[in-house]
C-alpha positions in Angstrom: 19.8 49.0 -20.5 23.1 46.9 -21.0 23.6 44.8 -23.8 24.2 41.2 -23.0 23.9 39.4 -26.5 21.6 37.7 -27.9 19.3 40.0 -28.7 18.8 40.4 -25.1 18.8 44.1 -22.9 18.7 43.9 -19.3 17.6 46.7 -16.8 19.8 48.0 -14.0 19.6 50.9 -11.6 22.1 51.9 -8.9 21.3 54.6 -6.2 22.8 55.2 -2.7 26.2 56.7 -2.2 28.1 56.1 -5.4 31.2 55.9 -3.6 30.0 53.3 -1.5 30.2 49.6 -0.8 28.9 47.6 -3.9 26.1 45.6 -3.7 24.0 43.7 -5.6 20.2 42.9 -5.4 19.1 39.1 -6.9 15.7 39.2 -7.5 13.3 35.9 -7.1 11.0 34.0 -9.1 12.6 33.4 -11.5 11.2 36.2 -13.3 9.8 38.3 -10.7 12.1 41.6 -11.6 13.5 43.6 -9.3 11.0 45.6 -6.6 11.9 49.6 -5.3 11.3 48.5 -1.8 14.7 46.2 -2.1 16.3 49.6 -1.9 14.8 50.4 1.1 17.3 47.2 2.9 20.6 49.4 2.6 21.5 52.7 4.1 22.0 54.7 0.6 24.7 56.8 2.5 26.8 53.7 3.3 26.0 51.5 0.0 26.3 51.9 -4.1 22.7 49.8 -4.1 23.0 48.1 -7.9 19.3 46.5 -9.2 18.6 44.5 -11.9 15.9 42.8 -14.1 16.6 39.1 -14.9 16.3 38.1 -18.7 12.8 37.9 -20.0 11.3 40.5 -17.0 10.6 43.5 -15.8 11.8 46.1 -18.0 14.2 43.7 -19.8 13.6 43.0 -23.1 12.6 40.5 -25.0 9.6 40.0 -22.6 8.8 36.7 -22.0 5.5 37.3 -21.8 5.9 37.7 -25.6 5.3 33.7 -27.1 7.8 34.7 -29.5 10.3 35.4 -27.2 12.7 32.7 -27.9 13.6 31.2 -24.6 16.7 29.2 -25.4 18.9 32.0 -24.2 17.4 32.4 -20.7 19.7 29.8 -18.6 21.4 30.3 -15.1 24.4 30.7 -17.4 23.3 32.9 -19.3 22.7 34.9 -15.9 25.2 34.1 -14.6 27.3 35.8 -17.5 25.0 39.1 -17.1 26.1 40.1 -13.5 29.8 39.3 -14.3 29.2 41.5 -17.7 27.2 44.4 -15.2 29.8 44.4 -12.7 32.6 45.0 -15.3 30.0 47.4 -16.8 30.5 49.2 -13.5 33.7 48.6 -12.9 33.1 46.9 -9.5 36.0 44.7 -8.3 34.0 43.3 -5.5 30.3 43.5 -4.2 27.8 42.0 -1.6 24.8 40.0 -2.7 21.7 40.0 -1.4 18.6 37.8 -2.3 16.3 35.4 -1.7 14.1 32.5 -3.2 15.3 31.6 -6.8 17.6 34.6 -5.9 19.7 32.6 -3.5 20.2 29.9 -5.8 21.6 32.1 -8.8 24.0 34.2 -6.0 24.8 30.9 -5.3 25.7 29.9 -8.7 27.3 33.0 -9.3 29.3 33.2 -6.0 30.6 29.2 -6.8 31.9 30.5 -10.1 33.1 33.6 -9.1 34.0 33.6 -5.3 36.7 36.1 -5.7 34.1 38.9 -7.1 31.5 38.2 -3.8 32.6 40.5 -0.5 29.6 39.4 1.4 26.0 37.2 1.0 23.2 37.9 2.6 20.1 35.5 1.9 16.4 35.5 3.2 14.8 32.4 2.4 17.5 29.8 1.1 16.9 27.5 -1.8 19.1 26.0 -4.2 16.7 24.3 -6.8 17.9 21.0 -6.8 15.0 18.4 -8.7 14.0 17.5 -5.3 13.5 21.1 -3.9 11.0 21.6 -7.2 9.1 18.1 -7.0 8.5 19.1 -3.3 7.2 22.7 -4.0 4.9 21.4 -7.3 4.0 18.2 -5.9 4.7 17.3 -1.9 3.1 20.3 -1.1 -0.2 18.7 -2.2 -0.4 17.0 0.9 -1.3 19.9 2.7 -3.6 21.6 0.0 -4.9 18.3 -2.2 -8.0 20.5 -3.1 -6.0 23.0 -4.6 -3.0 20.4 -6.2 -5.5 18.5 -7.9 -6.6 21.8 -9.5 -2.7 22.5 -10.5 -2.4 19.1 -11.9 -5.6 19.4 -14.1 -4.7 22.4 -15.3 -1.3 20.7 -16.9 -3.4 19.5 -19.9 -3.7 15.3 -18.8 -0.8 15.0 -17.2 -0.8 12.1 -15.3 -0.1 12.2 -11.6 3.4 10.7 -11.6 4.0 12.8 -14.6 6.1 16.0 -15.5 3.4 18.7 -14.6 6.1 21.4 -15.5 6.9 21.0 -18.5 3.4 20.3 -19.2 3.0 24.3 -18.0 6.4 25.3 -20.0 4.5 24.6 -23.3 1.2 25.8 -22.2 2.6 29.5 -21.2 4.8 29.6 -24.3 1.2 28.2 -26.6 0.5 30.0 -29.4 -3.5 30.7 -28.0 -3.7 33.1 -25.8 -6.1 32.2 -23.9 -4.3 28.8 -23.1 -1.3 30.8 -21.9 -3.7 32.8 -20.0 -5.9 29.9 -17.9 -2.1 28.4 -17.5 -0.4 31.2 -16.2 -3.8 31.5 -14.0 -4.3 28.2 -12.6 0.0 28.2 -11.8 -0.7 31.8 -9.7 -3.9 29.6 -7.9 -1.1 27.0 -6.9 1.5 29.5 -5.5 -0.7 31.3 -3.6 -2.4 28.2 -2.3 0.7 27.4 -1.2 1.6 31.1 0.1 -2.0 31.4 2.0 -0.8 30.3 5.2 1.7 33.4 5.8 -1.1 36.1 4.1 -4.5 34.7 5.7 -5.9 34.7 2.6 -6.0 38.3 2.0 -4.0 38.6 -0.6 -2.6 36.7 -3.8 1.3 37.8 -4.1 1.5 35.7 -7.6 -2.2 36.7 -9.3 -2.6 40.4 -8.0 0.3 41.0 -10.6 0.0 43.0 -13.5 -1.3 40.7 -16.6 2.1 41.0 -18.7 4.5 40.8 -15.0 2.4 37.5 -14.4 2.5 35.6 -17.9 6.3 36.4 -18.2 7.0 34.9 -14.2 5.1 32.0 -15.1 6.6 31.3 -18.2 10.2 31.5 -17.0 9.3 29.6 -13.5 8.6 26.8 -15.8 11.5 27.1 -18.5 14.0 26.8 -15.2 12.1 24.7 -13.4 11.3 22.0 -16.4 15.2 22.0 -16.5 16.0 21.8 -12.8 17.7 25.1 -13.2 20.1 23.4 -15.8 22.0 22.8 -12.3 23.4 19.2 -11.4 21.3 18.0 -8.7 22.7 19.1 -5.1 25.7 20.8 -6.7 25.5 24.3 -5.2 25.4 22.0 -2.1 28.7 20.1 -2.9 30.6 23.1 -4.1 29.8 25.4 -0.9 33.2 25.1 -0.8 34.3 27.2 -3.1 32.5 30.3 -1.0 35.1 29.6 2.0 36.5 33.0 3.7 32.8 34.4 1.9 31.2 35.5 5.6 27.3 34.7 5.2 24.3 35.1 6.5 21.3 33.2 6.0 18.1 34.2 7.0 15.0 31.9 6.9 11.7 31.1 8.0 10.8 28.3 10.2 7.6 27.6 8.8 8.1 28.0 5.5 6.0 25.7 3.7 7.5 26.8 0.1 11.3 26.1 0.5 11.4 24.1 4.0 14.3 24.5 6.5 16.2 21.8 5.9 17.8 23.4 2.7 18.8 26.5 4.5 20.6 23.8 7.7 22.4 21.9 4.7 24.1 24.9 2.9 25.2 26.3 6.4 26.9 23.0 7.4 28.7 22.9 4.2 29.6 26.5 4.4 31.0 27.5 7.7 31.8 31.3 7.0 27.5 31.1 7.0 25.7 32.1 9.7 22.3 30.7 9.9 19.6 32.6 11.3 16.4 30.5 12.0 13.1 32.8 12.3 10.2 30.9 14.4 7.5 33.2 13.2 8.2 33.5 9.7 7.5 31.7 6.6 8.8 32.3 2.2 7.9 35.7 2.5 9.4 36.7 5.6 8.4 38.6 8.6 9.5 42.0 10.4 11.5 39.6 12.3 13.4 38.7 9.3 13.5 42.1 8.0 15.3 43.0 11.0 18.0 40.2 10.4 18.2 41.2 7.3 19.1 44.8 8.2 21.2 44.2 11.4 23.4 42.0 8.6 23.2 44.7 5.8 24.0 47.3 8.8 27.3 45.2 9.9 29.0 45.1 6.8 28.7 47.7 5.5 30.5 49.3 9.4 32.9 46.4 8.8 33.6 48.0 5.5 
């Protein structure tokens, strides 16, 4: 547990060779926490594999699942300052970072600010959370499941179509009742995996199946961030892809992926060139074996460039 201030302590792990490359696992959500099968990506005699939970999850603590955890503390910024504080914890000059989903838009964040730190990126399913990214994902989306939106938009508490159905679901998640935080975390998981049923068939739920406690903590911070748009300035992990020049990349992500659609993924590459842009016809947010097997031929290369 490392000690990042206020109040906070954030979970880490490191396994693999520890005289290996460095690299970093971003995990998604946000609020997801970090999964053991991430470490299965890296070849542990090659890599010093570092994990980590994200403020507010997993085995970090204050949980956010906890109404009184105060949530004012829980920015990009805030983790941004974490990895640069667990990389000097570890005395890491340089590591790779690999992520995807919300995790791509905080190595993003991080790698703008501190390009000199990032050897390598590696991304499966590219987002950078820009307002427009969020109003398509929470509201666009509808088109193709307006059943199940108009459920989502009823369960923000009379929020009127046009209206801000986030932040309607960042005060219901953080309500004192717990049962209101409870049908709110519920009918948010309905959305998600409304949205996610495409790439599982239906059989399974990858945002309700989660333990009660894991759930009501991702929900809650999804919406703190996303209420905020990410307290980014829209399109500026866009604009300053230039600060990650001589930073080689490679992004990895889904053609039919209905959550965070291509032409996110085709934007950062053009405005990074050391990116290479791998476009998977089969695949959607979560992936395929396809995309497994970009991500490991990537992993696989640098760390023999190493």
């Amino acid at each position: 547990m490392l000690d990042v201030g206020d109040g906070n302590l954030v979970y880490w792990e490191a396994c693999g060779n520890p005289d290996g490359k460095p690299a970093l696992v971003v995990h998604g959500g946000p609020g997801s926490g970090c999964r053991p099968e991430a470490r299965q990506y890296f070849d542990p005699d090659r890599y010093r594999v570092v994990l980590f939970d994200q403020r507010g999850c997993g085995r970090s603590t204050p949980h956010a699942s906890d109404p009184t955890t105060d949530m004012r503390h829980n920015t990009t910024r805030h983790l941004i300052a974490d990895m640069e504080r667990l990389r000097e914890h570890l005395g890491i000059d340089r590591w790779l970072l690999y992520g995807g989903s919300w995790g791509s838009t905080l190595i993003l964040a991080y790698a703008e600010a501190h390009p000199e730190q990032v050897s390598e990126i590696v991304i499966s399913a590219v987002t950078t959370t820009r307002r427009s990214e969020i109003d398509w994902l929470y509201r666009g989306a509808g088109r193709f499941f307006p059943e199940q939106w108009e459920r989502f938009l009823a369960g923000a508490a009379g929020t009127p179509r046009d209206g801000d159905v986030i932040a309607a679901y960042a005060r219901l998640t953080a309500h004192p009742d717990a049962a209101v935080r409870e049908k709110a975390t519920a009918d948010w998981c309905t959305w998600e995996d409304a949205v996610l049923s495409g790439e599982t068939n239906g059989a399974s739920n990858p945002y309700g199946d989660r333990p009660p406690a894991a759930r009501l903590a991702l929900v809650r911070i999804c919406a703190h961030y996303f209420s905020h748009g990410a307290w980014l300035e829209e399109g500026v992990l866009l604009r300053d892809a230039h600060r990650l020049a001589g930073i080689p990349g490679v992004l990895v992500h889904g053609r039919l992926d209905l959550a965070g659609p291509l032409d996110t993924a085709w934007e950062l590459a053009r405005a990074w060139p050391d990116a290479q842009l791998i476009v998977v016809t089969d695949a959607g947010h979560l992936g395929s074996a396809t995309t497994r097997a970009h991500v490991l031929a990537a992993l696989d290369r640098f760390a023999r460039e190493e």
